[in-house]
N, C-alpha and C positions, 0 to 999 in steps of 0.2 A: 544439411549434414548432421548426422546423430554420432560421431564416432569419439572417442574418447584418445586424445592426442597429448603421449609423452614423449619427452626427449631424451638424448642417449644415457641420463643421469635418475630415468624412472618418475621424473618430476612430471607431474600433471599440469600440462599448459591449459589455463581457463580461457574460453571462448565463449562469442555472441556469434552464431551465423543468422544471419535474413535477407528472405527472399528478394528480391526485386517486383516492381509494384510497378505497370501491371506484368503478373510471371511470364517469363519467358523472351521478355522484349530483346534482353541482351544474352538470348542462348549460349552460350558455350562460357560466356566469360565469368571470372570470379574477384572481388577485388577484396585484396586482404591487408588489414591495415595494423601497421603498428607501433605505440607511443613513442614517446623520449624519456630522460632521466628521470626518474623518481616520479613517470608515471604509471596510468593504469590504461586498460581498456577503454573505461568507464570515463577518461577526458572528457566534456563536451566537444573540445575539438574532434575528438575521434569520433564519439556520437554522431555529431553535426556532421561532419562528411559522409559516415555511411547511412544513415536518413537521405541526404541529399541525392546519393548514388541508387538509395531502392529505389527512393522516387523517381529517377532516371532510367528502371528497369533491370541494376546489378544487382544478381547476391553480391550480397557483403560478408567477409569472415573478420574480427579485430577480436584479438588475443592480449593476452596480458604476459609480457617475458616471464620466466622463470623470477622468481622472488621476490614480482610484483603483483601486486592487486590479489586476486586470490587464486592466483598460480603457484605451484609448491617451489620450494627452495628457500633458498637464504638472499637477501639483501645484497650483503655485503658480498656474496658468487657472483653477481653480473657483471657481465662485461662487455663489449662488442662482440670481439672473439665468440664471448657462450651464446651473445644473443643470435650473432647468423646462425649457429646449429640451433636456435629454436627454430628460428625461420625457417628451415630446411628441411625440419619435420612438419613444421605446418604446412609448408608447399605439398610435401609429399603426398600427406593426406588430403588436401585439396585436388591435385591432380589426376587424383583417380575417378573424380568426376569431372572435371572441367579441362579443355583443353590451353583454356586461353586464359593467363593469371596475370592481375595487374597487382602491383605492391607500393601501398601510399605508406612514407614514413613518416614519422615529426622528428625534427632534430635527431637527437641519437640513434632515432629508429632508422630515420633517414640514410643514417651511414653505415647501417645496416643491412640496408635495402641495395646500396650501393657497392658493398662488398659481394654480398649475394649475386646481384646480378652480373655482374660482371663475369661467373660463371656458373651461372645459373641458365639456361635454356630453357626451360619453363615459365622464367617469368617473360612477359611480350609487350611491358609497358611498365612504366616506374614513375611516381612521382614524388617530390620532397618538398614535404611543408617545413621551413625554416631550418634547411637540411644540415648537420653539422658535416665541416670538409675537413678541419684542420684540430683533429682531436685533442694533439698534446699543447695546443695553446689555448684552446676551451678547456681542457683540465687545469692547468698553470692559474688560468687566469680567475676560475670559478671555483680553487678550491686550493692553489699552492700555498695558500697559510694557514690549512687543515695538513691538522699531522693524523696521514691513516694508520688504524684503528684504533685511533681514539677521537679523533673528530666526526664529525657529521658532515653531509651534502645542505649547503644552505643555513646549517640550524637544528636541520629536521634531526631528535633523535632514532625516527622510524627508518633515518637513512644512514647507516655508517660508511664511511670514508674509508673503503681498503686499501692496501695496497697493490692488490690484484689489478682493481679499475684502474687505479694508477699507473702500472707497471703498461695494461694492454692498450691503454690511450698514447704514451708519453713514448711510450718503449716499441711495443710491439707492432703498434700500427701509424701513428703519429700524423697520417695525414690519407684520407680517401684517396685522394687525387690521381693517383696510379692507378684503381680500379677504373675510376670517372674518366680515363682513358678508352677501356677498354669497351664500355659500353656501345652499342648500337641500336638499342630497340628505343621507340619512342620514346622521350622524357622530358618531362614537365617539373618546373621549380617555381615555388613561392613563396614567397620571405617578405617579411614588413621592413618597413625603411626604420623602426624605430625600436625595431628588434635588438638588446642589450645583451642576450645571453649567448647565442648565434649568429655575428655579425653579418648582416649582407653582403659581406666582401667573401664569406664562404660561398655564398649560391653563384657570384660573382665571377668568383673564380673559376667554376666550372661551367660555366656559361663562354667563358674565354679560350677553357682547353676545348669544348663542345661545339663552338663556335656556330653555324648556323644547324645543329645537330639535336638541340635544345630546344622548349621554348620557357621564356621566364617572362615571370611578373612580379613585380614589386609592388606591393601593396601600400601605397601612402601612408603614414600615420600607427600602420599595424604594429603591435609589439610582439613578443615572440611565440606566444598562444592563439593572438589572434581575437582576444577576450571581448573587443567593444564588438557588438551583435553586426553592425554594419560592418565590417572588416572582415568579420567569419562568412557573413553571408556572400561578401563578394570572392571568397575564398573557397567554398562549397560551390558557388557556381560557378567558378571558374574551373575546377577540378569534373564537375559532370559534366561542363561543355564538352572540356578536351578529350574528357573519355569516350564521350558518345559520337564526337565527331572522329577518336579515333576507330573506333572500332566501326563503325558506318565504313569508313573507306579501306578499311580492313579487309571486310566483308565485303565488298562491291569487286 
């Protein structure tokens, strides 16, 4: 892909596309991947799974949302809400070449991906790395004694605390779980057991409304990036198994 992808605000979304290795193994599919809070493209995490996916035969597309990494906008504009219409430009563009679009989130992105798909027909397979479910108690909890616009996410001052974020976590959307209904195309969940930021009992939960519709893996020990190399790696491989063994019977 060469094409230059903004969203309905003129903001220039930053992208890495690459091929799949060796080209063409996984014809038609495209797997597009995208961070969580106060990150970028450029995660290792994100890294490390689309390496693991070329190596597997996918292109890979992983973007950076609107007002992160070096995609235009402001910081303090993101939100779930603005991030699925990034997503929904990126699909766009993507699917004028590929028919078949898999969409890996990480926590935020995750419930991103989850909105999205749920009425998205474009996407054909979804999976969430330490997927958040239940927004307005991950905001509560990771930031209710930040006063927005004058606090920060964590610390960071590169990250301000609006009340936008606030409003579309706590208010507007409060909990995936209604979408994570509505799903039916293949999907895969993995979350660390020692994950602090997005609790296991979010992937959990949807595992229970999904019930044998799902599949999940708990990663012993993992915390919420996935950061010790043995963790990621059994993370990444389990993410190109499922893919490849979906799309095989896909195609068959």
């Amino acid at each position: 892909m060469d094409t230059i992808i903004e969203n309905s605000y003129g903001e220039n979304l930053d992208y890495t596309f690459s091929p799949g290795e060796p080209a063409l193994l996984c014809r038609g599919w495209i797997v597009i991947l995208g961070h969580g809070v106060t990150g970028d493209k450029d995660r290792p995490l994100i890294t490390d799974a689309a390496r693991a996916l070329n190596e597997a035969g996918f292109d890979t597309l992983r973007f950076s949302f609107a007002g992160n990494g070096q995609s235009g906008g402001e910081f303090r504009d993101a939100s779930i809400t603005k991030e699925v219409a990034d997503l929904n430009v990126v699909i766009t563009a993507a699917s004028s070449n590929y028919p078949n679009i898999c969409y890996i989130g990480h926590s935020m992105g995750a419930a991103v991906g989850v909105i999205q798909a749920a009425q998205d027909k474009r996407i054909n397979a979804l999976v969430s790395l330490a997927g958040m479910v239940n927004t307005k108690a991950f905001a509560e909890t990771e930031f209710g004694e930040e006063t927005p616009e004058t606090g920060c996410m964590w610390e960071d001052p590169d990250c301000p605390l609006s009340s936008a974020y606030m409003t579309d976590l706590c208010e507007t959307i409060q909990s995936v779980a209604p979408q994570a209904e509505q799903i039916s195309i293949p999907w895969l969940l993995l979350h660390g057991s020692e994950d602090d930021v997005v609790l296991p009992k979010d992937s959990e939960q949807v595992a229970q409304i999904k019930a044998n519709a799902v599949n999940a893996i708990y990663i012993e020990g993992a915390d919420h990036s996935f950061n010790d190399p043995e963790h990621k790696a059994q993370l990444t491989a389990a993410v190109s198994s499922w893919l490849s063994e979906h799309t095989s019977s896909s195609s068959s």
